[in-house]
Each structure stands twice: as C-alpha cells, then as structure tokens.
C-alpha positions in Angstrom: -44.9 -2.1 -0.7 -42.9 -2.6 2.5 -39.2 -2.3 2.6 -37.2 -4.3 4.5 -34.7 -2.3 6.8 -31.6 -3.7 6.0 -32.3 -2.6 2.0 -32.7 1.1 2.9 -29.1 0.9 5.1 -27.2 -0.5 2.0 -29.0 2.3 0.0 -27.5 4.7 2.6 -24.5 3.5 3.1 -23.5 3.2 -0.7 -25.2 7.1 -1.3 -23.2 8.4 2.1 -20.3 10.1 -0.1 -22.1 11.5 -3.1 -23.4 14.5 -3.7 -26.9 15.5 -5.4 -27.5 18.9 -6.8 -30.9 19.5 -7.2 -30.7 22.7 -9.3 -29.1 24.0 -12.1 -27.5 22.2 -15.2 -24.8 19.6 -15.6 -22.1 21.7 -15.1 -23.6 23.9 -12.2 -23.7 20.6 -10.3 -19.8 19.7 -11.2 -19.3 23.0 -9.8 -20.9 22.5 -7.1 -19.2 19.1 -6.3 -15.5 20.1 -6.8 -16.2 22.7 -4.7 -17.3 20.3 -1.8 -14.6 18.2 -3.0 -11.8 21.1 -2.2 -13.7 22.3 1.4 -13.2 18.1 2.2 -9.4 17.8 1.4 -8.9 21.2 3.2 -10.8 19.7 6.3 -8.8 16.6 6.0 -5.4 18.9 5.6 -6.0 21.1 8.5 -7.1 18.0 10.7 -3.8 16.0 9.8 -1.7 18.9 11.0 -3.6 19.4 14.7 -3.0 16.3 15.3 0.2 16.3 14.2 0.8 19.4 16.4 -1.0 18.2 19.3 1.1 14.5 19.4 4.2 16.8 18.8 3.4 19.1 22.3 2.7 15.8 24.1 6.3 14.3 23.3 7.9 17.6 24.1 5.7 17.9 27.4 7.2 14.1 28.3 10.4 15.0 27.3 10.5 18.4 29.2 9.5 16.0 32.3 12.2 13.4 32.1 14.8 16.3 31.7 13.4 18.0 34.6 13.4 14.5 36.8 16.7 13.9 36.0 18.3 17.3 37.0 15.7 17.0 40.1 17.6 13.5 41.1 21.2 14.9 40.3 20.9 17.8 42.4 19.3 15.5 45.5 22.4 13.0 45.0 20.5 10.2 43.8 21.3 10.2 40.3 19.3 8.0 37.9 22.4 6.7 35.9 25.2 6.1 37.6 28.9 4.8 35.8 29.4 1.1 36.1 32.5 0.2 37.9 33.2 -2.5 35.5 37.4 -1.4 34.8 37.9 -1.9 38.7 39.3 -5.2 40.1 39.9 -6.1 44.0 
C-alpha cells in the first residue's frame, strides 16, 4: 500500500519531540525520559546565557569604541559635542 509523502511528514513532524524507549518497563522508560527532559533544559540554560554573554561583550566592545572616539576627537580639537552658545546675544 503506497503512502503518500505528505502523510509520513505530518507523522514526523507530530513524533519529532517524543521519546520511545524500546527496553525495559514503564517506569525504566519515565526514567529514561526525565532524564532527557533535564539534559534539554540544561542545553537550553547554558545556551540562553552564551548568548546573553556574547550580546553583552558586543555592547561593551561598541561602547569601549565610542569612548575611545571621543577622547581621540578631544585630544585632536575637534570635539564631537561642542556647548551651544544659545545665553550669548550681539
């Protein structure tokens, strides 16, 4: 009996997050799952915190930068903000 592709990628995609344990009873198997359950959320845990670490670097890297642009610019003379002159009048 064929099988038409698009019925075998539903059955994949709705099996692509469960877990089969082909040995041992019942309770071996809920073993076996919480423990793949716990290794996930570790993965997920460790994986949130490089990324926040690495955006973290990045925004100090940029803001190292600017800091070193401006002191570059004050010491040449050509400062990047310079006082209004608004209080003067001719």
């Amino acid at each position: 009996m064929p099988i038409k592709k698009s019925f075998c990628d539903a059955w994949y995609t709705a099996c692509y997050n469960d877990y089969f344990c082909g040995q041992g009873s019942y309770f071996a198997c809920a073993a076996y799952y919480e423990d793949n359950q716990k290794a996930l959320s570790e993965d997920r845990e460790d994986r949130a915190l490089k990324i926040g670490l690495s955006v973290t670097g990045v925004v100090a890297l940029v803001a190292i930068a600017f800091a070193w642009c401006l002191v570059h610019r004050e010491k040449k003379g050509a400062p990047l903000f310079v006082a209004s002159q608004a209080g003067t009048t001719s």
